[in-house]
N, CA, C and O of each residue as an XYZ file, in Angstrom:
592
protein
N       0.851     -1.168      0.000
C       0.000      0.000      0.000
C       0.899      1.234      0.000
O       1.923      1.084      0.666
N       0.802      2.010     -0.388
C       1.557      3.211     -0.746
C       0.808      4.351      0.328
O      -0.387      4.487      0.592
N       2.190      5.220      0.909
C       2.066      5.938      1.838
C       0.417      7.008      1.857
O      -0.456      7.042      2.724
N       0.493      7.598      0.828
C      -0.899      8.393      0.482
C      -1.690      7.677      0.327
O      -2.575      8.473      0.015
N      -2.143      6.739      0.283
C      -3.559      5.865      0.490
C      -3.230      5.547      1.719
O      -4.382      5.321      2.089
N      -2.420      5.289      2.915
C      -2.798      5.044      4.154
C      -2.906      6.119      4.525
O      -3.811      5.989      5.348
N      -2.577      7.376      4.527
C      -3.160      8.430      5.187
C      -4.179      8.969      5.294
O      -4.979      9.305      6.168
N      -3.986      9.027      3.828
C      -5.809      9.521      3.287
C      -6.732      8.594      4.017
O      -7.788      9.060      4.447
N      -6.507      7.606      4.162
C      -7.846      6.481      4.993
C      -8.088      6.796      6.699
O      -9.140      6.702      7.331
N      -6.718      7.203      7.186
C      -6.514      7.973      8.220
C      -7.542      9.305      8.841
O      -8.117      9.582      9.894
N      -7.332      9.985      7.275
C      -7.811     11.405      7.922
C      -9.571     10.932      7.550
O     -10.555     11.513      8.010
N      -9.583     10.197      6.968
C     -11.447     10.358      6.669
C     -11.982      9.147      7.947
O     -13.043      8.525      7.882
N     -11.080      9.038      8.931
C     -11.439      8.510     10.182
C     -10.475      8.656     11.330
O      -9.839      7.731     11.835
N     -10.433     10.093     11.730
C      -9.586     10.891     13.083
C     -10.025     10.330     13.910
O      -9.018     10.141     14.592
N     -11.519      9.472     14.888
C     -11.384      9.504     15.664
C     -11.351      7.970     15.824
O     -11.557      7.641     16.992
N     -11.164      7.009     15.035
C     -11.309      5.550     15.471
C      -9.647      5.686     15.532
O      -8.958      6.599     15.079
N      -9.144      4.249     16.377
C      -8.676      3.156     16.649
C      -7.662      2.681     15.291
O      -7.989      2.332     14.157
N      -6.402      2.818     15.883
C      -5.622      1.866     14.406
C      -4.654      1.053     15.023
O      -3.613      1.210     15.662
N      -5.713     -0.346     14.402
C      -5.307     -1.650     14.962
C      -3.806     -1.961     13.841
O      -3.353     -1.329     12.887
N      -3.455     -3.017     14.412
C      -2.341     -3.934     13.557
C      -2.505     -5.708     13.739
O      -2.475     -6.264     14.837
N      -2.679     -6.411     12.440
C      -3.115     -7.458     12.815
C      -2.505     -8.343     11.382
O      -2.356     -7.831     10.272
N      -2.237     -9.651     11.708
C      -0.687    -10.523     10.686
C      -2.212    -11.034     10.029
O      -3.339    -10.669     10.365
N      -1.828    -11.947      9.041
C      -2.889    -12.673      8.150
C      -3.961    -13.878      9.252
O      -4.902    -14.491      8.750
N      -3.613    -14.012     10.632
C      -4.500    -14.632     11.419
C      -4.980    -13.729     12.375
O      -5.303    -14.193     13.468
N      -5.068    -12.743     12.210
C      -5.894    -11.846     13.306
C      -5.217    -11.545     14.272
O      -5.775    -10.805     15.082
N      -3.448    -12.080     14.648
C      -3.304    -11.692     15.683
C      -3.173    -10.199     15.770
O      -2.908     -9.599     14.729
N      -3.347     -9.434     17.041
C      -3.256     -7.660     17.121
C      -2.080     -7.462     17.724
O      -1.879     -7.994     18.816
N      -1.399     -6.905     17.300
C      -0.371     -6.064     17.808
C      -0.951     -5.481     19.040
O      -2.059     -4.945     19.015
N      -0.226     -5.571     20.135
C      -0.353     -4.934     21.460
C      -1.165     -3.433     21.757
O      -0.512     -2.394     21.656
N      -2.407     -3.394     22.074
C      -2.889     -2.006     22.530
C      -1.554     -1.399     23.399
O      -0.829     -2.186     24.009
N      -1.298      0.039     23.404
C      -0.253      0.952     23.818
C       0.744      0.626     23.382
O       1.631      0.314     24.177
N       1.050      0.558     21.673
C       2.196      0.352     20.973
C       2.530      2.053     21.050
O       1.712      2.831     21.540
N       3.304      2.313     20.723
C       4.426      3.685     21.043
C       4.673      3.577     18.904
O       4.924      2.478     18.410
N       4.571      4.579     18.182
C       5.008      5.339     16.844
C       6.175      5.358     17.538
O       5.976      5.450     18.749
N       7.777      5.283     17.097
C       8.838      5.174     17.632
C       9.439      6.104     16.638
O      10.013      7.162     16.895
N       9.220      5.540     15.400
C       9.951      6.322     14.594
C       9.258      6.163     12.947
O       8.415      5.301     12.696
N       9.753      7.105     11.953
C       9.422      7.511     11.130
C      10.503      7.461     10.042
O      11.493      8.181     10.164
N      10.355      6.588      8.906
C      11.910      6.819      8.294
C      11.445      6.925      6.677
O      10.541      6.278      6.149
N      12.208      7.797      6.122
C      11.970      7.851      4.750
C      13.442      7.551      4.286
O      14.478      8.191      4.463
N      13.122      6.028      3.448
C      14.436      5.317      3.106
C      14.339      4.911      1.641
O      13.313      4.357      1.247
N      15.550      5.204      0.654
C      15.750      5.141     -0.424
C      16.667      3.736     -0.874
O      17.849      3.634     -0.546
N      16.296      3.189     -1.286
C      17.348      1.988     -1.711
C      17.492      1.827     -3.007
O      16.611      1.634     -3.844
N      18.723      1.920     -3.161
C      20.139      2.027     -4.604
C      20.568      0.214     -4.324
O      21.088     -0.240     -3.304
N      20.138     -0.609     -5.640
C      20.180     -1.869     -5.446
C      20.807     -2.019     -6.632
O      20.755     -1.021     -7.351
N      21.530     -3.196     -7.169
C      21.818     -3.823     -8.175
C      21.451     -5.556     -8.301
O      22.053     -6.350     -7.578
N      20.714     -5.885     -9.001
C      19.932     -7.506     -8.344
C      21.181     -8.359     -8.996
O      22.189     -7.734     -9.323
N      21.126     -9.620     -9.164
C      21.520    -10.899    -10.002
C      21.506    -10.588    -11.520
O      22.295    -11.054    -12.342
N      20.640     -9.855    -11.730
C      20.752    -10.084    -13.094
C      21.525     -8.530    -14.058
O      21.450     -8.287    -15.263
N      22.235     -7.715    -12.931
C      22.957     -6.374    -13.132
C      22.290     -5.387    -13.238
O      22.875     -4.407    -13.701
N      21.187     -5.271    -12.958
C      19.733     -4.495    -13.188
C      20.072     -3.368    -11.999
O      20.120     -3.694    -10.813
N      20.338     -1.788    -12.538
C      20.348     -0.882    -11.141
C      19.161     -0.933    -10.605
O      18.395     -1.550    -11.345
N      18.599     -0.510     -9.522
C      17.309     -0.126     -9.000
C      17.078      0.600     -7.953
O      17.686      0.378     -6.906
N      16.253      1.490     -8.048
C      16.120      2.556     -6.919
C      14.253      2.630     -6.545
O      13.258      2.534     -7.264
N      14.429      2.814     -5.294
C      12.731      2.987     -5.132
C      12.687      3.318     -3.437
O      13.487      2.895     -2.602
N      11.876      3.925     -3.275
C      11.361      4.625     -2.121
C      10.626      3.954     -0.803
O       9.529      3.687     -1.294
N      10.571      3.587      0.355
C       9.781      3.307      1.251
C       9.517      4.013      2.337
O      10.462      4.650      2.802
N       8.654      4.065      2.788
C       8.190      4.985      4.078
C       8.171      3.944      5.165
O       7.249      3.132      5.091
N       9.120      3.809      6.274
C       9.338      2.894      7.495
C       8.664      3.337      8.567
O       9.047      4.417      9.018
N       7.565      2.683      9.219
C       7.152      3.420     10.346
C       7.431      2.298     11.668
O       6.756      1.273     11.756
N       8.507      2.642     12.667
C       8.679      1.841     13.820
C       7.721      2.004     15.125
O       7.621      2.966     15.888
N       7.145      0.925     15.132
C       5.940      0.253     16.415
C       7.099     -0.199     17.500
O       8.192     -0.734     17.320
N       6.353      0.274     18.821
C       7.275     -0.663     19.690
C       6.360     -0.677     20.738
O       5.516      0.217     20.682
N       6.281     -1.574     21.836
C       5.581     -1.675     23.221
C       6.408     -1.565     24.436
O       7.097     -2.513     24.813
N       6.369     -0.612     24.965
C       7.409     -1.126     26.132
C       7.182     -2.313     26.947
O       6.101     -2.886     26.816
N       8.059     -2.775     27.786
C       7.546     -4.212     28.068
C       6.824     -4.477     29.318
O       6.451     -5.543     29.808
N       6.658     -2.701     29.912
C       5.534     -3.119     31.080
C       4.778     -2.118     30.695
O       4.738     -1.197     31.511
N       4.066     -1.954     29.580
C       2.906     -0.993     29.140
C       1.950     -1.522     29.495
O       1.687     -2.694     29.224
N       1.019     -0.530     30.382
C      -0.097     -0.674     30.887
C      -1.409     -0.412     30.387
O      -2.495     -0.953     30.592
N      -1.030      0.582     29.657
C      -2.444      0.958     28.681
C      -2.840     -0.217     27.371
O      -2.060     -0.588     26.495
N      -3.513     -0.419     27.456
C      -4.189     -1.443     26.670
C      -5.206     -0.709     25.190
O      -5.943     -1.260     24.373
N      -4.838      0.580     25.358
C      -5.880      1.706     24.177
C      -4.629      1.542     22.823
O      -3.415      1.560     23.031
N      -5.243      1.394     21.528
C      -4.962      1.964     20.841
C      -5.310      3.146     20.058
O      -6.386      3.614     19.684
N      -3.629      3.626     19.867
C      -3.579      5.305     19.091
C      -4.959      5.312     18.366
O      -5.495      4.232     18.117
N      -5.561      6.502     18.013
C      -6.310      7.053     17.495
C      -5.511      7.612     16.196
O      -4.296      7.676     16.010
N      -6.512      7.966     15.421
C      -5.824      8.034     13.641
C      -5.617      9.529     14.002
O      -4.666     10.009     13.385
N      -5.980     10.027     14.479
C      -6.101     11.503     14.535
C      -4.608     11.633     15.293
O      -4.003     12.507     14.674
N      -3.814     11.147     16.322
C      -2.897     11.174     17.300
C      -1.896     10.487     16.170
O      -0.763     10.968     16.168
N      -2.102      9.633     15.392
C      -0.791      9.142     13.955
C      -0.621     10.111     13.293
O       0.466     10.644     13.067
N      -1.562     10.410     12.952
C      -1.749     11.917     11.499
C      -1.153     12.727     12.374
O      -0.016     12.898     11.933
N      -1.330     13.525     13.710
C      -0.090     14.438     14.462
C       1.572     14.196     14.339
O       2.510     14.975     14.174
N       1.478     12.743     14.497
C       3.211     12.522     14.444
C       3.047     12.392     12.989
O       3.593     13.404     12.548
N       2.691     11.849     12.205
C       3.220     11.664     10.811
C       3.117     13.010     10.183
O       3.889     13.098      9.228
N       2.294     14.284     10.440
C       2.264     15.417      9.844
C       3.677     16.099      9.751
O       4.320     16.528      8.793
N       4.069     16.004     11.916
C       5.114     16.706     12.260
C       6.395     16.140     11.702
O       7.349     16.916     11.673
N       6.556     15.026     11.294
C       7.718     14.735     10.981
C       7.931     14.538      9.154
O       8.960     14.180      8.581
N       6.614     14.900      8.540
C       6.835     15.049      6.890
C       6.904     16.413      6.963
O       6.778     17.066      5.928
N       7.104     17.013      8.134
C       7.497     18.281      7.967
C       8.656     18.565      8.119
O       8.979     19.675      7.697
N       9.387     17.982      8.558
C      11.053     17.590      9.095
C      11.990     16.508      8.042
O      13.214     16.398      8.097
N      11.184     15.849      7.200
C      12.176     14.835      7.058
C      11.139     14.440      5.140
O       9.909     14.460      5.089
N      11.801     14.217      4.202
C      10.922     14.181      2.939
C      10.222     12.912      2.651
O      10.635     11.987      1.952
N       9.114     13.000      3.282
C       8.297     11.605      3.504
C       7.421     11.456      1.718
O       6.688     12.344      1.283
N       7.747     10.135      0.941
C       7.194     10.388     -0.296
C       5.597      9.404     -0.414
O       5.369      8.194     -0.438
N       4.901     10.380     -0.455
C       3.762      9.571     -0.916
C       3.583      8.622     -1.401
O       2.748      7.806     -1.011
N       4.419      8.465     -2.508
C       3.911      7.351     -3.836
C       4.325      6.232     -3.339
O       3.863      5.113     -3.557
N       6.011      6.792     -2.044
C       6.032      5.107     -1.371
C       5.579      4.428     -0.635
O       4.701      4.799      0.144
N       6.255      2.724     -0.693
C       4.777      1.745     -0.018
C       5.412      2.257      1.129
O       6.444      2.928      1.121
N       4.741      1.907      2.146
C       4.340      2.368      3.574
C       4.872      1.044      4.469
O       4.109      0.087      4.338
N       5.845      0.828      5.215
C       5.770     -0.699      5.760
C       6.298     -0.228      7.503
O       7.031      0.624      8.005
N       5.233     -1.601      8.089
C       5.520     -1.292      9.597
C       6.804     -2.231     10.023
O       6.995     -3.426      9.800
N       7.532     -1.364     10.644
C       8.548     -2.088     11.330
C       8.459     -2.567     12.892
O       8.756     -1.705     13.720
N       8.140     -3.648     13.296
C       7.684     -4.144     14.443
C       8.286     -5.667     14.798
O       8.866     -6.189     13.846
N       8.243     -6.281     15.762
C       8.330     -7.273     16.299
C       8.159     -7.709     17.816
O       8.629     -6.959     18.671
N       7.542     -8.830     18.185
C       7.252     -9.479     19.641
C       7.127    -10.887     19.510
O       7.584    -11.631     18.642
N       6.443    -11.131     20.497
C       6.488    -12.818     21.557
C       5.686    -13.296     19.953
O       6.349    -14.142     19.353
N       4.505    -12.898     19.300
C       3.989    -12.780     17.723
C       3.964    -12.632     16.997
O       3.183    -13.208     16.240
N       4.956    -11.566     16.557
C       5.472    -11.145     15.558
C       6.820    -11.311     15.348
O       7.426    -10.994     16.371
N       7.562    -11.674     14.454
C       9.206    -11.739     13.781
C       9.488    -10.407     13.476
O       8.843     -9.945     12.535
N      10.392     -9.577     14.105
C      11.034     -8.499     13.723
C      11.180     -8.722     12.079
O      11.623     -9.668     11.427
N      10.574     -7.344     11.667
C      10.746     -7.632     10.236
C       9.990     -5.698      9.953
O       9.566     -4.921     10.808
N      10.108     -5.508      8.388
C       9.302     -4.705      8.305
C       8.518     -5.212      6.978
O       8.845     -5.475      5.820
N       7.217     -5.215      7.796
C       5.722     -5.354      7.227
C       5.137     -4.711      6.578
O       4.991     -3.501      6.749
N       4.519     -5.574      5.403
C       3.878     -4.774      3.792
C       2.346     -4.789      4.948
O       1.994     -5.511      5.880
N       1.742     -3.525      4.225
C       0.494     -3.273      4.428
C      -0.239     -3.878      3.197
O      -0.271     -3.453      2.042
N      -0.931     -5.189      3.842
C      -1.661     -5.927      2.156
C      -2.966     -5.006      2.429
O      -3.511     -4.917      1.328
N      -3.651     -4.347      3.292
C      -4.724     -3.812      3.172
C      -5.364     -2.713      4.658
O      -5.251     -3.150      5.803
N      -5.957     -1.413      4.407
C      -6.395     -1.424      5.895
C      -8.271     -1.369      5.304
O      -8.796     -1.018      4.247
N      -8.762     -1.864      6.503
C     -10.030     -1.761      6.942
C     -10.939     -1.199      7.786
O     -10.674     -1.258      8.987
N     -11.783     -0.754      7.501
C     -12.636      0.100      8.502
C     -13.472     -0.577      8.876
O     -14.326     -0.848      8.032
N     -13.650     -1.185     10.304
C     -14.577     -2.026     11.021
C     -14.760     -1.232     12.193
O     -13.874     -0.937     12.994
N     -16.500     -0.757     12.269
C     -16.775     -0.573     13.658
C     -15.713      1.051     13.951
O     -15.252      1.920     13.210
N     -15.708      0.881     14.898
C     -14.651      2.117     15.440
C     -12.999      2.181     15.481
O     -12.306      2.774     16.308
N     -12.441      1.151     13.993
C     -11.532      0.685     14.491
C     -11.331      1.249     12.486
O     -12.073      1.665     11.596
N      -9.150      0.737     12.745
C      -9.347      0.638     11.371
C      -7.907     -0.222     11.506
O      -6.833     -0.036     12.078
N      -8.545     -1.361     10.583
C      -7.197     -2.408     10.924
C      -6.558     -2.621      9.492
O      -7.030     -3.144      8.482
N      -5.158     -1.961      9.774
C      -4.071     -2.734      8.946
C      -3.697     -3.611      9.021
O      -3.174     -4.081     10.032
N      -3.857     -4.221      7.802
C      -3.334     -5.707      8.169
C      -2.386     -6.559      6.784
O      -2.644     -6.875      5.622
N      -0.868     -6.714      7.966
C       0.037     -6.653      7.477
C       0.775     -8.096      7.240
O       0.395     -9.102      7.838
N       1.581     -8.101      6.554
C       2.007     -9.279      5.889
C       3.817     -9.318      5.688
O       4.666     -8.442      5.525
N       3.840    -10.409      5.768
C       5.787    -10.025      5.974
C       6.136    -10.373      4.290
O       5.543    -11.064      3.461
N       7.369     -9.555      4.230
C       8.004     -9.670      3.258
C       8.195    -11.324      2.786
O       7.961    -12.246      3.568
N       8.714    -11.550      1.212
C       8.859    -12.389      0.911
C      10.251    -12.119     -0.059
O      10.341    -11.132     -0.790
N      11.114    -12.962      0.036
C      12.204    -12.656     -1.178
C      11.702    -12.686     -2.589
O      10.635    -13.287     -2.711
N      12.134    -12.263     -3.511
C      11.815    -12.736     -4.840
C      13.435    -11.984     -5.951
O      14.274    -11.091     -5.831
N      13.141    -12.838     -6.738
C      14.451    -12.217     -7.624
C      13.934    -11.267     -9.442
O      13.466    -11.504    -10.556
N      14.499    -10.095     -8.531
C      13.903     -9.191     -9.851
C      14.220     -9.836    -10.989
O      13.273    -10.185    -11.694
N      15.341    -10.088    -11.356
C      16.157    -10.352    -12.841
C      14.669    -11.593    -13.076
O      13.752    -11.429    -13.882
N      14.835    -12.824    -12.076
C      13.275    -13.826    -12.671
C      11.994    -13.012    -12.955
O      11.368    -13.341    -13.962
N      11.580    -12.130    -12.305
C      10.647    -11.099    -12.477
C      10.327    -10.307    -14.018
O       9.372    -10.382    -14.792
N      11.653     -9.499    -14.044
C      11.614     -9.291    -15.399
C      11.765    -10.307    -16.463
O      11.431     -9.836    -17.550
N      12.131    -11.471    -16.524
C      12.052    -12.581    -17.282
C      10.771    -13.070    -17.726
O      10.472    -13.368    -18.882
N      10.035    -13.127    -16.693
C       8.851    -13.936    -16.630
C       7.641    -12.576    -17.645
O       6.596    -13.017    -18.125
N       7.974    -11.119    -17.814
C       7.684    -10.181    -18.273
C       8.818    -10.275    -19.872
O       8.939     -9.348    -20.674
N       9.225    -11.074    -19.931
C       9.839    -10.906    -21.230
C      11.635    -10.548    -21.546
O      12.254    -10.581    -22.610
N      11.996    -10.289    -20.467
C      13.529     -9.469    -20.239
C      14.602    -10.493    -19.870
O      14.166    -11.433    -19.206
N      15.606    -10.516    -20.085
C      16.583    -11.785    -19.498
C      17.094    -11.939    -18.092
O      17.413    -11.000    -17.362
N      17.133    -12.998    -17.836
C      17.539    -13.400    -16.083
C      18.951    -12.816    -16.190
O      19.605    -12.091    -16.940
N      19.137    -13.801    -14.570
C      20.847    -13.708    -14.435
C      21.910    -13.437    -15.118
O      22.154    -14.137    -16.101
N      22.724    -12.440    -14.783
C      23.787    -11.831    -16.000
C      24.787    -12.956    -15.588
O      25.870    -13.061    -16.164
């Protein structure tokens, strides 16, 4: 999901609830902490000599480990930190958006947003871990040659 479609879904619901939940429903911990905010560029060269550059927007979740509050952030209280810091730092829209998180449920990793949802008073992203894949086979399978 790309950064400007999760926001935008954000602001047309300030006052619900934004859950986090893997492909079985588990939820990420009520009183997760926005930690950090990263706008990261990656300069790649794959297997098959192919340069590549492309954009992601990193957003770090964390729980402290005796958090007591059990509430999750409100969209309206994300959209504050994510405003203040695309004001500080060149956050790009067009890129995908991925949560960086891990616990006792989750594998430290940073997580594709396959979709968010608006249920009830809530709005759940729900995220999916990376998978390897090899560009050079990618473009092959599109017509272009593999491995150099």
């Amino acid at each position: 999901m790309k950064t400007r479609e999760f926001i935008e879904q954000l602001r047309g619901a300030r006052c619900k609830q934004v859950l986090f939940v893997d492909e079985n429903d588990t939820t990420i911990h009520g009183g997760y902490h926005l930690t950090e905010l990263k706008a990261a560029t990656f300069d790649t060269v794959d297997c098959g000599g192919q340069k590549n550059r492309w954009n992601e927007t990193i957003v770090q979740l964390w729980v402290p480990e005796n958090e007591e509050s059990d509430e999750f952030m409100t969209a309206d209280k994300f959209l504050s930190i994510y405003d203040r810091v695309s004001g500080m730092i060149g956050l790009d829209p067009e890129a995908e958006i991925r949560f960086e998180y891990g616990d006792e449920n989750f594998s430290p990793s940073n997580y594709h947003v396959a979709k968010a949802t608006e249920i009830g008073n809530t709005i759940r992203g729900k995220l999916r871990p990376p998978q390897a894949t090899c560009k050079a086979r990618d473009r092959r399978t599109e017509g272009a040659s593999c491995c150099g």
